[in-house]
N, C-alpha and C positions, 0 to 999 in steps of 0.2 A: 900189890895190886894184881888184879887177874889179867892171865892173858890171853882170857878171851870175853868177848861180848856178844849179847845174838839181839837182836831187833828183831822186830813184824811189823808190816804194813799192808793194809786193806783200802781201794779205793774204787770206786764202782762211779761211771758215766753213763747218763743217757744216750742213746742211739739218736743221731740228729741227721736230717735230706742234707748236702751241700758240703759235708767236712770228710777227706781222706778219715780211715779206718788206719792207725799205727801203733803195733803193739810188740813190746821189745824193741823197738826200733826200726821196727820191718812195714811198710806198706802193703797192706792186705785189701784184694780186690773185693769190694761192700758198696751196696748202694748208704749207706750209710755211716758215717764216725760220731764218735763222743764228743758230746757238748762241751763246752772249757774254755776258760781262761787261757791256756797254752794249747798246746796238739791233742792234749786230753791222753796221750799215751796211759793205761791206767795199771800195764806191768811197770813202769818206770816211774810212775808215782809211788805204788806199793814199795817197788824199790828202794827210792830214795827215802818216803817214812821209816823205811827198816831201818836205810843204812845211821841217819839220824837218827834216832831210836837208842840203835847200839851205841852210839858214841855219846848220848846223854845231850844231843844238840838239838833238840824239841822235835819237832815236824815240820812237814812241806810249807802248812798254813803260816809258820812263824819266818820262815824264812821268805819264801815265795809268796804270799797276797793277792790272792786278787785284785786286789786295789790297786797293785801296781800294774799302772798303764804301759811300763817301758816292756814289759814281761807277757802281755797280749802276744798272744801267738807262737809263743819259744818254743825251743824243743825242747822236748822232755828230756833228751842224753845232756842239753844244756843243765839242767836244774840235777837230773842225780849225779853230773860230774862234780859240779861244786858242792853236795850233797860227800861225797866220796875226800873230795878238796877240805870239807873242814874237820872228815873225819883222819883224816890224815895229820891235819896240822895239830892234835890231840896227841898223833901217836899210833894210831889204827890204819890197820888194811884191811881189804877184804878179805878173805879165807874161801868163805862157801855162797851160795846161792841156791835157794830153792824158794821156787813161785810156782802157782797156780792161776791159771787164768780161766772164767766163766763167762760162757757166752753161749748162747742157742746157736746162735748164724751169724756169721762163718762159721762153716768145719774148720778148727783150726790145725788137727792132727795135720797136715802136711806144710805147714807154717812153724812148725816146733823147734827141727834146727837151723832154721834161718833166726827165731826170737832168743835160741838160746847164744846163736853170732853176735845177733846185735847187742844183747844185753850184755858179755862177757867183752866187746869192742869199748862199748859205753860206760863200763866198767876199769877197763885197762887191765882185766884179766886173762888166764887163760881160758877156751873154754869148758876144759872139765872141772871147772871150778863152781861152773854155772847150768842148773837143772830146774828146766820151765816144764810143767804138764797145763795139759788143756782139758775142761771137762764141760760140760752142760749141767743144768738143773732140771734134765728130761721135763721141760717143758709148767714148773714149778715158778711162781713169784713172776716181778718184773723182767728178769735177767731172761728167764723162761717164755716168758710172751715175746722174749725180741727186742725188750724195748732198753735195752742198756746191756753194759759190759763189765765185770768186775774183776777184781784181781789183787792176791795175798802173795805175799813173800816172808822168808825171815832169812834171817841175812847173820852170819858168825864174821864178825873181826876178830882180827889176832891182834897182838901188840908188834909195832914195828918197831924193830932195835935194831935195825941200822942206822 
């Protein structure tokens, strides 16, 4: 068996009046956050797709549902830690981390090592293990008019033998 695996995860929210803006973990001052089922975190979504992904344990949608009413509002470090929790119980750690996050507004450039803290805390790594960039769509598509938020990661497990 190899020992290693990589994931990718992609997941983009609407911009909505009335919901905090959190991404990586970190609360960002917006008149506006992501619509969702949970906090709509959409680095920590991608996240967690990736990390299930690489360990062959489906995605967010098989684990997490919407449908589930108990799960309204969670936080997102909630759903990629047990994301991480079943990648574990396989056998798998993390290794590495690299995400991109797209948004017109916020600037997020001075929010980058605060999301690379949170993601690497939410993780239970170190954080040079963990490498967020932030870009725009200069103004390009829905994400470019403002009106939503998206966000890719892929993610390398190792095999844990201890």
């Amino acid at each position: 068996m190899s020992a290693f695996r990589v994931g990718q995860g992609f997941d983009v929210h609407r911009l909505v009046e009335g919901r905090p803006l959190r991404l990586g973990a970190v609360e960002i001052p917006h008149p506006r956050g992501p619509e969702g089922h949970s906090d709509g975190d959409v680095l920590l979504h991608a996240l967690t797709d990736a990390v299930l992904g690489a360990a062959g344990q489906g995605d967010l949608g098989r684990h997490f549902p919407s449908s589930r009413e108990d799960l309204r509002g969670v936080s997102s470090v909630r759903l990629l830690q047990e994301a991480v929790a079943l990648a574990a119980a396989s056998g798998w750690r993390v290794a590495n981390v690299d995400a991109t996050v797209v948004a017109q507004a916020p600037r997020l450039a001075p929010w980058q090592g605060k999301m690379e803290a949170g993601v690497a805390g939410a993780l239970g790594v170190e954080s040079d293990r963990v490498n967020v960039k932030v870009t725009s769509t200069d103004g390009l598509g829905a994400v470019g008019r403002g009106e939503g938020v998206a966000a890719q990661a892929v993610v390398l497990l190792e095999r844990d033998d201890d």
